[in-house]
N, C-alpha and C positions, 0 to 999 in steps of 0.2 A: 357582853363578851362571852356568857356564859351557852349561850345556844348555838356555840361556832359548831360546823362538824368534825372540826378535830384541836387538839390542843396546841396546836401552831402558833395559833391566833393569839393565846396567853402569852406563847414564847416570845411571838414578833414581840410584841406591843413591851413587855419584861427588856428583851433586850435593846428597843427604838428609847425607850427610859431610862438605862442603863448610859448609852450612847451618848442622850442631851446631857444626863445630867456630867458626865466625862467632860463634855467638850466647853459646856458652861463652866465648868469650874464647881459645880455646885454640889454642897455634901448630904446625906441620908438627913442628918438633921436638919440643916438651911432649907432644903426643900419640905421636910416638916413643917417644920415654923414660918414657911410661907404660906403654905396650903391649910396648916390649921391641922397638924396631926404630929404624932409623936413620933421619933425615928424608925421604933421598933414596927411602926406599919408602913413606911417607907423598904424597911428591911423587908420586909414583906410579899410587899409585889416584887421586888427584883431577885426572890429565891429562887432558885431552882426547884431544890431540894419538897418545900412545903408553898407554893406561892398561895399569895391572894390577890383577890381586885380590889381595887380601888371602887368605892362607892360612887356612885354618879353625879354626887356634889363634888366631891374631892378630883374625881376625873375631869372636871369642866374647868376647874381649876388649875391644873399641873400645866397645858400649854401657856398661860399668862404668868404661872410662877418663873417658867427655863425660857420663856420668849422664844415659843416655837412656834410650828403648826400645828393644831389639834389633828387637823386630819392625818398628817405623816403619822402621827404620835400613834394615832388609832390602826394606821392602814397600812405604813410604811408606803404608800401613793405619796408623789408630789415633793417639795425639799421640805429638810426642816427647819429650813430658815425662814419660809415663803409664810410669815404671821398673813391674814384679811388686807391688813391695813397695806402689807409691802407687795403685794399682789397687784391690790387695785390702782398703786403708783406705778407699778410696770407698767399694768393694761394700758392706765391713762398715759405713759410714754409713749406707747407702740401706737397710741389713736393718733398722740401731738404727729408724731414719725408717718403715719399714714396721710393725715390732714396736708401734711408737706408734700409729700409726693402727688397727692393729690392736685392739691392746685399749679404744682408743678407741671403737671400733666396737662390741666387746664389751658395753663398761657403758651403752652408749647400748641397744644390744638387751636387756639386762636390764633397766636403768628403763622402756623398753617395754613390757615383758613384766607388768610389777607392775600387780596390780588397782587401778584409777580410781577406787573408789568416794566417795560422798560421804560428808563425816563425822555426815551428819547424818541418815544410813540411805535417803537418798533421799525424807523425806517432806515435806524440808523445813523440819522443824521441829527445832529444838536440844533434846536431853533433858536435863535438869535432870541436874549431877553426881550422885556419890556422894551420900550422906547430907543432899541439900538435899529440902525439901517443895513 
């Protein structure tokens, strides 16, 4: 984060941190003591005033500690609800949801496809069954 070309990038990311840990419920020190650090480097990245970053152990860590998306976390792109795992269960929904309409699509093109004819040979007139006079 440190080769951004302007200091935004710390602010996004400072305040996208700020925001999870609000919405989690989660305090300076709990997200410490999930990540494996002390509050006062928690305090830290969320200054204003003096920030710091987070090390890139510790950063790889913070979206599995608030049950986010790394990426949102990093880029403010995408939700920050949207974890790998809850993504690739929408995807796989939208395939189930297309797989359906697909074959739907299918049987509609084969009952298309079936000769119209009439059953009464087209002359109009109904022929007498089997074995009737």
């Amino acid at each position: 984060m440190t080769n951004a070309p302007d200091g935004d990038v710390l602010a996004g990311f400072r305040d996208r941190l700020r925001l999870a840990m609000s919405i989690r419920g989660v305090t300076q020190t709990e997200l410490g003591k999930r990540i494996g650090v002390r509050q006062a480097t928690v305090s830290q990245w969320l200054s204003r005033t003096n920030p710091s970053e987070p090390k890139a152990d510790q950063l790889l860590r913070l979206p599995e500690a608030l049950g986010i998306n790394g990426h949102w976390l990093l880029t403010g792109r995408g939700s920050m609800d949207d974890t790998p795992g809850e993504v690739e269960a929408k995807l796989e929904a939208i395939r189930r949801i297309l797989d359906v309409d697909a074959a739907r699509a299918a049987g509609q093109q084969r009952r298309s496809e079936q000769p119209r004819g009439r059953p009464d040979g087209g002359n109009g007139r109904i022929s007498p069954g089997p074995g009737t006079v």
